[in-house]
N, C-alpha and C positions, 0 to 999 in steps of 0.2 A: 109817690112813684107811679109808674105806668101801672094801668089796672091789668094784674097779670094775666085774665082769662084774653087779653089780644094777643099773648104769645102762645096760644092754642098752635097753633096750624103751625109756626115755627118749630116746636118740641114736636111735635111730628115728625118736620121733614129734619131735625138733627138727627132724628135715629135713622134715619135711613143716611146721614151722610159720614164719613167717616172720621169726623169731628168728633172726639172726648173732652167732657169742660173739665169733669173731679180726677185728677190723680188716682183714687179712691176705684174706679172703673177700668182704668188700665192696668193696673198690678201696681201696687204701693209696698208689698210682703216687704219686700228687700230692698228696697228705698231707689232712688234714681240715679242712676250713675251715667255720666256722659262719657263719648268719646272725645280725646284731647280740650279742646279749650270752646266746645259747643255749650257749654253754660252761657259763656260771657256770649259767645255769635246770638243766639235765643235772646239772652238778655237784651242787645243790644239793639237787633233785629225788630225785638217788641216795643222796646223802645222810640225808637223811633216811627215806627207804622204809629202808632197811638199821635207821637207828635204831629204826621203828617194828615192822618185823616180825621181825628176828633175834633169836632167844631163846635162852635160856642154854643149853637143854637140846640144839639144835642144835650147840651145838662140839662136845660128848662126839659125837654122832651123824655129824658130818663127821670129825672129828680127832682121835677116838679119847684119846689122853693126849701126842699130840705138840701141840709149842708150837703157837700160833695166830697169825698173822699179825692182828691187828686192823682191819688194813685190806681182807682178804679180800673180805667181805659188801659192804659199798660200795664197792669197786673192782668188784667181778663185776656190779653192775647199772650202773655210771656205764661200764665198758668197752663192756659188752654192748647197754646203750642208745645209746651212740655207733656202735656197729657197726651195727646195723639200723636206726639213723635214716639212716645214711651208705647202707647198702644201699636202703633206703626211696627217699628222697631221690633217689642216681643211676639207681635204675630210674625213676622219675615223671621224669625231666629230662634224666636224661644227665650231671651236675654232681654234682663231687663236694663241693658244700654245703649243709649241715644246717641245712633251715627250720625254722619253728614248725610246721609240719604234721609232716614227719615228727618232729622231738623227740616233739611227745605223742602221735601212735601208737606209735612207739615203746615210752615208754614203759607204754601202753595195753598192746600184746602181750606185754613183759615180767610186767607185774602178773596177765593172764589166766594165764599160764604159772606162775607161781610159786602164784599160788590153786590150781592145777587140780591142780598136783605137787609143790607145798611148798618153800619157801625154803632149806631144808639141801637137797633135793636139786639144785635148781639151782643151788647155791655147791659143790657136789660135781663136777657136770659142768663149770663155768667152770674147777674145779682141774685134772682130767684134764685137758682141751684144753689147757689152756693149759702144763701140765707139760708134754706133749706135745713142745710148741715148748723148751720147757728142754731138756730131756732129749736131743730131738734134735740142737739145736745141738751141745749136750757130745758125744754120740757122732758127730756127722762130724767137730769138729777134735779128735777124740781127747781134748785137754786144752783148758782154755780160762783166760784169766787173770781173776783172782776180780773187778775192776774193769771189764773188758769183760763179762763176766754181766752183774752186779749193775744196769748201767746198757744192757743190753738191747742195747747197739750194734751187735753182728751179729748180733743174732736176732729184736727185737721193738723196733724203733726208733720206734713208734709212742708209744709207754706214756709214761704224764706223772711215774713215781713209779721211786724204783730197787726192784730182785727182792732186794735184801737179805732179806728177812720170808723169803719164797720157798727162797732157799738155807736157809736156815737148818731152816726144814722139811725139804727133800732132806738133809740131813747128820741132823736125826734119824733117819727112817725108813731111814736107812742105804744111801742110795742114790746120793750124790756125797760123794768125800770131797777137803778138802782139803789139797794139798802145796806144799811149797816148790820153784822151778824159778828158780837164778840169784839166791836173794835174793827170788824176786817170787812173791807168792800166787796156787797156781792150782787149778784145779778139774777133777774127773774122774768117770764113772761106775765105780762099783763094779761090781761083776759083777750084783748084787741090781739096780743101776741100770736093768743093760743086761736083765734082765728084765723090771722094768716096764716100760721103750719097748715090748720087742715082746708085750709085753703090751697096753700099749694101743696098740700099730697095728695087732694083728690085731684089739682092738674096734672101733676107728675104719675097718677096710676091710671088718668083716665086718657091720655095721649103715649102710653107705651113707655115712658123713658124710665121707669119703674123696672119693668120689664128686659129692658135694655141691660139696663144697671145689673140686673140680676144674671142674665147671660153673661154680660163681660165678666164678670167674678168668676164665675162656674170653668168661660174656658180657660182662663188665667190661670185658676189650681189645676185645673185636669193638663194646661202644659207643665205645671209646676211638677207634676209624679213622674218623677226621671224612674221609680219603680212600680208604676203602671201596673203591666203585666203581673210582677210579683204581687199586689196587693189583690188584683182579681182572682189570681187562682187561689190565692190563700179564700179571699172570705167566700167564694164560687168554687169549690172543690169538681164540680161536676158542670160546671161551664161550658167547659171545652166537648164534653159531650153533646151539650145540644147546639155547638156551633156545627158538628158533623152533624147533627139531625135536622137543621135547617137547611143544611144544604141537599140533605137526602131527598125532603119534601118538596125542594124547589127544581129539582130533576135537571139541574145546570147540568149541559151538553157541549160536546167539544165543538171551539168555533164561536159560542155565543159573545155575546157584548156585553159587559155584567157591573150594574155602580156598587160597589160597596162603602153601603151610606153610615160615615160616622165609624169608620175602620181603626180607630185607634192607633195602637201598634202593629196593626199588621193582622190579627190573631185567625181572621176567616179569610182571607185573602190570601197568608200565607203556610200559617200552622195547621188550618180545619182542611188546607185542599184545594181556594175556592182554585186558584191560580192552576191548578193543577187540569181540572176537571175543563176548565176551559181551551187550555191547551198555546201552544203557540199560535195558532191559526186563529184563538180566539184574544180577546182585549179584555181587562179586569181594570177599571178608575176606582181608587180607592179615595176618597174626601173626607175630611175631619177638618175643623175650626180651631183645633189645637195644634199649634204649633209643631209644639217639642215632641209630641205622639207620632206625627209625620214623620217625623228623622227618624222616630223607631221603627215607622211603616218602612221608610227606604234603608234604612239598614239589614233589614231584614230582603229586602228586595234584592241587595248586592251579598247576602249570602247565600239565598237561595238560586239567583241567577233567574230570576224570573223577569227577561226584558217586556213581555208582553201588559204588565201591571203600571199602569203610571197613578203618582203618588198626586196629586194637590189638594191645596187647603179650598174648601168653601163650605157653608153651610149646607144643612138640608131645606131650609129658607127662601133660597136664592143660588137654585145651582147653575153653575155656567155652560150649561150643554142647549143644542138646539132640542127643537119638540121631537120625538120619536126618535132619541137614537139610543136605547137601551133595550136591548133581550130582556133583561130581569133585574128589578131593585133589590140587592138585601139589606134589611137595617138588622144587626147584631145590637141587641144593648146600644140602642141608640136612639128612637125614634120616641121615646119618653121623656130624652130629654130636650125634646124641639119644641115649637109653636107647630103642635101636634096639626093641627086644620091645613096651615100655610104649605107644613113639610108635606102632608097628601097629595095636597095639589100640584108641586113639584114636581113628583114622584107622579104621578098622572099623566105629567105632562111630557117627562121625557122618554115614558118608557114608548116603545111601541104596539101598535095594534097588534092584543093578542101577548103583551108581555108579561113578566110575572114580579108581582109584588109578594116580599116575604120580608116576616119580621117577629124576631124574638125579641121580646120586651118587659121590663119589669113594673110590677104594679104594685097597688099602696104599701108602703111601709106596712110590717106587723107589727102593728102596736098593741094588738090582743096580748100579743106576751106581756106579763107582770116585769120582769124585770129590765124591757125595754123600755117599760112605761116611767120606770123609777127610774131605767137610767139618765133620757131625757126629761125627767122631769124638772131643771133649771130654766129650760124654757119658760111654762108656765109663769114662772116670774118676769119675764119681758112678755108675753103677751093677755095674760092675766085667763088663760084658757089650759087646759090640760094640753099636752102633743098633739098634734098630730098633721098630717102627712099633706101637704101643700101642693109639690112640687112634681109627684107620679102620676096618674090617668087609673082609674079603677076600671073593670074588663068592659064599661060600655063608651070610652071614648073614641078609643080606635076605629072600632066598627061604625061608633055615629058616623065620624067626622070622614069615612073613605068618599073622594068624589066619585058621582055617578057613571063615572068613566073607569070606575075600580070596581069591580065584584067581587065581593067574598065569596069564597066556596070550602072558605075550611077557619073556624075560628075555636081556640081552643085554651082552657086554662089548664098551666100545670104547673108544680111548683118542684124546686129544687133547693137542697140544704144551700145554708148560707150559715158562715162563723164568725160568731163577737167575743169571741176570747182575748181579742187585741184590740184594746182600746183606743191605740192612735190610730191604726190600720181604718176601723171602724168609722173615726168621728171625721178624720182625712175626707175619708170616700163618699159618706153618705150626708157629711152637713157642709163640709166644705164644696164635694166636688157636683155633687147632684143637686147640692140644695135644698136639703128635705124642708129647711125650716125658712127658706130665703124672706117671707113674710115678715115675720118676725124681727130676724136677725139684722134685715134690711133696718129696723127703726131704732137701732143703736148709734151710740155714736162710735168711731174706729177702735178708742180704748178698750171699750167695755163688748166690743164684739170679739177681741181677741182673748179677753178675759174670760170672755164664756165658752170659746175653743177649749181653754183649758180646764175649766170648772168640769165641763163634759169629760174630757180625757182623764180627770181623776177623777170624776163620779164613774165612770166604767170601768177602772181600774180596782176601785172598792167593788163592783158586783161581780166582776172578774174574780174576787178574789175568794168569792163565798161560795161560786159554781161550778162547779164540772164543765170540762168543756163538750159534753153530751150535753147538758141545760144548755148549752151558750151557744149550740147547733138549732136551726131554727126550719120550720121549708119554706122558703120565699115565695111567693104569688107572681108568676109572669104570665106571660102569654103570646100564645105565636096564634098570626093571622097570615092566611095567604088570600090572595084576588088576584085578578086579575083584569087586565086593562083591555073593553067593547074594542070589538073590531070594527064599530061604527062609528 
């Protein structure tokens, strides 16, 4: 097969395009549901593009002289189009089902992409990724039985077809071989095996799509908390006070122009004031990447009656505004969980000469406490390391990382109770939706990452059940940073 370090520069530019190859990436929780009869349209759609554009001279260029799975070229666009209509679809909504709009964007950005970089080479990267998930499965249960592969059931329960074709290529290129265990056919990584995985996990961590991978999951659940709100004030008792304290420091004036970066539901926008404070005369853009959180921002908007506030989805990554047209950035509980360096510079760039950056944010997980230690301690069995905390900034990354076009003049740590007395509340919010352990959890296969959702919810259920909820009150480590942006 193609030597996968030539699909460098391609996994690159996938992440920046709006193209998902894994189901796995756009939300799989709840499985995929279409609108009316957009299965068979997809299905059929894939179908034929594979007919009309895969050509002969493409196998040799993908597969060199090992066998060819047949179904390859039309499984890689009828998956791939399922995935980004699915992705498509639950950012515009929030639902995880596949209308006629997203199906033919869909499959619109798959046909731009394969025009741009050729159809062998995007049936080259669906293999990598998707070996990926093979290969991995096999090397965490060490061995696996040839009928649990072949039909995906712990590792890609998603798929409408069995990986028969699939194994059958792994066993040419010499990279699983299979053995008898009891009478029953089973299957294992070769040592050649175990090179390609870290083979391609050091491509897939050292071109972003790791990275990728681990955002789309994050917004996925945090659309998923139709009880959002409810679950922050519970484990943040004292929250909502330093949402009014960041606005006090940021001295928001009537009239000003104000982003409110990573607005969730609404909760500084509309419950802290910010909307208030700015006035009619003044403009509030509220952005978050989560879908369903937005509907809460704007439902909140038509209760409050605040026309001046307009709600849209975009990253703090890649915001859609020109250079300099913001008064003041706020990130609430938010700016922790971005591409901390990428979001600065953002935020640098659109505020104006003289504008104010402000941001309350949470910092490493406490894992000094004994019974947070025990309670994630299932971890440690998938990554062979005690806890600990991957996915938050300790107090020198913010301030590293402000561009020179940001001044700090006020940097400061304080901490505020936080409660683990609710074991789903807790394992929901902080391994599902923040990602405390996304390293880790990331190297599982689907079964056994859902298994460990639950192992956590009753191992905190057991320590929940030995503590007072005074022990299970804890004070969380955040920290608010103000600067502001050179008039030069």
């Amino acid at each position: 097969m193609q030597d996968i370090e030539k699909l460098r520069g391609l996994l690159v530019r996938l992440g920046s395009s709006p193209i998902v190859i894994s189901p796995w990436l756009a939300y799989i929780k709840q499985g995929v549901e279409f609108e009316g009869d957009l299965f068979d349209f997809l299905y059929w759609n894939a179908r034929d593009y594979a007919t009309e554009h895969w050509r002969e001279e493409y196998v040799a260029q993908v597969f060199g002289t090992l066998p060819v799975p047949a179904r390859v070229p039309k499984t890689a666009i009828y998956e791939t189009a399922i995935s980004t209509a699915l992705s498509l679809a639950y950012n515009h909504s929030g639902d995880p089902l596949i209308d006629k709009s997203s199906a033919d964007q869909s499959l619109a950005f798959l046909d731009e992409f394969v025009q741009e970089h050729g159809f062998d080479q995007f049936v080259s990267l669906y293999s990598v990724i998707t070996a990926f998930e093979n290969y991995l499965a096999i090397h965490y249960y060490g061995e696996m039985k040839e009928s649990d592969f072949v039909y995906g059931k712990l590792h890609r329960p998603w798929i409408g077809y069995t990986l028969h074709d699939e194994l059958i290529l792994m066993q040419a290129m010499g990279t699983v071989e299979i053995f008898l265990r009891d009478g029953v056919r089973c299957l294992r990584l070769t040592e050649l095996g175990r090179q390609r995985l870290e083979a391609i996990r050091a491509l897939l961590n050292s071109t972003g799509y790791t990275e990728t991978r681990s955002n789309l999951l994050r917004i996925s659940h945090f659309s998923e908390m139709e009880d959002y709100e409810s679950v922050i004030r519970y484990l943040g008792p004292e929250l909502s006070k330093w949402r009014r304290r960041l606005l006090e420091l940021a001295h928001i004036q009537e009239g000003m122009h104000v982003l409110d970066l990573g607005c969730g539901s609404g909760s500084l926008s509309f419950d802290a004031g910010l909307a208030d404070q700015v006035g009619p005369s003044g403009r509030v853009v509220a952005v978050d990447p989560a879908q369903k959180l937005l509907q809460q921002a704007a439902d909140k908007k038509v209760h409050y009656d605040k026309p001046w506030v307009s709600i849209q989805m975009a990253s703090a990554e890649d915001l859609p505004f020109p250079d300099g047209t913001f008064d003041a950035v706020l990130a609430m509980l938010s700016i922790h969980l971005t591409d901390i360096p990428k979001a600065l510079q953002e935020i640098a760039r659109v505020l104006k000469p003289g504008g104010l950056f402000a941001s309350f944010h949470a910092l490493k997980f406490p894992f000094e406490e004994p019974f947070l230690r025990d309670w994630f301690e299932p971890i440690q069995h998938v990554s062979g390391l005690p806890p600990h905390d991957h996915a938050l900034p300790d107090e020198t990354v913010v301030p590293k990382y402000l561009p020179l076009e940001l001044t700090s003049f006020d940097v400061r740590t304080v901490f505020t109770p936080c409660r683990y007395d609710d074991p789903d509340k807790v394992v929901r919010f902080f391994v599902e939706n923040v990602g405390l352990f996304n390293d880790e959890l990331m190297t599982l296969p689907w079964t056994e990452y859902q298994s460990l959702l639950r192992q956590l919810k009753e191992n905190g259920a057991s320590i929940c059940s030995r503590l007072t909820k005074e022990e299970l009150t804890v004070e969380y480590p955040a920290q608010l940073v103000m600067a502001r942006r050179t008039t030069s």
